[in-house]
C-alpha positions, 0 to 999 in steps of 0.5 A: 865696829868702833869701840862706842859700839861694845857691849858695857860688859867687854870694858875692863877698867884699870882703877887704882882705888879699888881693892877687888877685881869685880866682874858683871858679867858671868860668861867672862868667868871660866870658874866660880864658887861661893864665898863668905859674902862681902859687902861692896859700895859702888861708885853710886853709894849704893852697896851690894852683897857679893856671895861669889867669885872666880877666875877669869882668863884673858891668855894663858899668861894673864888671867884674874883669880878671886874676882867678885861677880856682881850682875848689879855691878855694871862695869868690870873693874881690875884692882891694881894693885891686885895685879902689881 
Protein backbone atom coordinates (compact mmCIF):
# COMPACT_ATOMS: atom_id res chain seq x y z
CA UNK A 1 0.00 0.00 0.00
CA UNK A 2 1.52 3.21 -1.03
CA UNK A 3 1.11 6.31 1.30
CA UNK A 4 -1.40 8.06 -1.95
CA UNK A 5 -3.76 5.27 -0.64
CA UNK A 6 -4.23 6.19 3.52
CA UNK A 7 -7.09 7.51 4.64
CA UNK A 8 -6.89 11.54 5.21
CA UNK A 9 -7.36 10.93 9.01
CA UNK A 10 -3.75 8.66 9.28
CA UNK A 11 -1.79 11.95 8.12
CA UNK A 12 -0.50 13.80 11.14
CA UNK A 13 1.08 17.19 9.86
CA UNK A 14 3.98 18.88 11.78
CA UNK A 15 2.89 22.73 11.33
CA UNK A 16 4.81 25.35 12.79
CA UNK A 17 2.16 28.03 13.17
CA UNK A 18 -0.42 26.69 15.06
CA UNK A 19 -1.05 27.05 18.44
CA UNK A 20 -2.88 23.60 19.08
CA UNK A 21 -2.89 20.20 18.28
CA UNK A 22 -6.03 19.41 16.54
CA UNK A 23 -7.50 15.89 15.52
CA UNK A 24 -10.49 15.02 13.14
CA UNK A 25 -10.79 11.96 13.98
CA UNK A 26 -12.23 10.26 17.07
CA UNK A 27 -10.91 6.62 17.04
CA UNK A 28 -7.43 8.34 17.43
CA UNK A 29 -8.18 9.53 20.82
CA UNK A 30 -7.59 7.09 23.82
CA UNK A 31 -9.19 9.94 26.24
CA UNK A 32 -11.66 13.04 25.79
CA UNK A 33 -13.52 15.46 27.83
CA UNK A 34 -15.54 18.36 27.45
CA UNK A 35 -13.74 21.80 27.45
CA UNK A 36 -14.55 25.79 27.74
CA UNK A 37 -15.40 25.92 24.01
CA UNK A 38 -12.87 27.65 21.95
CA UNK A 39 -13.10 29.24 18.58
CA UNK A 40 -10.81 28.11 15.65
CA UNK A 41 -10.09 29.45 12.27
CA UNK A 42 -9.22 26.81 9.63
CA UNK A 43 -6.62 27.20 6.95
CA UNK A 44 -10.16 27.91 4.50
CA UNK A 45 -10.98 31.07 6.78
CA UNK A 46 -13.95 29.37 8.03
CA UNK A 47 -14.03 28.96 11.96
CA UNK A 48 -15.19 26.56 14.15
CA UNK A 49 -16.40 25.75 17.65
CA UNK A 50 -14.28 23.00 19.53
CA UNK A 51 -16.10 22.17 23.06
CA UNK A 52 -13.74 18.80 23.25
CA UNK A 53 -10.34 17.40 23.73
CA UNK A 54 -8.11 14.70 24.65
CA UNK A 55 -5.09 12.60 24.68
CA UNK A 56 -3.75 10.86 21.98
CA UNK A 57 -0.83 8.10 22.22
CA UNK A 58 1.25 7.14 19.41
CA UNK A 59 3.88 4.84 22.12
CA UNK A 60 4.30 4.82 25.32
CA UNK A 61 7.24 7.35 25.06
CA UNK A 62 5.01 9.71 22.64
CA UNK A 63 1.76 10.84 22.94
CA UNK A 64 -0.25 14.28 22.73
CA UNK A 65 -2.65 15.71 25.87
CA UNK A 66 -4.89 18.60 25.17
CA UNK A 67 -5.66 17.93 21.56
CA UNK A 68 -8.74 19.81 20.20
CA UNK A 69 -11.23 17.09 18.23
CA UNK A 70 -13.09 18.86 15.51
CA UNK A 71 -14.65 16.31 12.90
CA UNK A 72 -15.06 19.53 10.29
CA UNK A 73 -11.55 19.93 10.68
CA UNK A 74 -10.25 17.44 8.00
CA UNK A 75 -6.43 17.15 8.81
CA UNK A 76 -4.47 16.37 12.01
CA UNK A 77 -2.30 19.04 12.81
CA UNK A 78 0.64 18.90 15.70
CA UNK A 79 1.55 22.34 16.97
CA UNK A 80 5.27 22.47 17.29
CA UNK A 81 5.77 24.37 19.39
CA UNK A 82 3.35 22.05 21.72
CA UNK A 83 5.93 19.44 21.27
CA UNK A 84 9.19 21.54 21.83
Amino acid sequence: MNSCSLPSHSYWLLDSGANEHICSYLPHFTSLYPIKPVNVTLPNNTTVDIDQAGTIIFSPQFYLTNVLYSPTFKLNLMSVAKVC
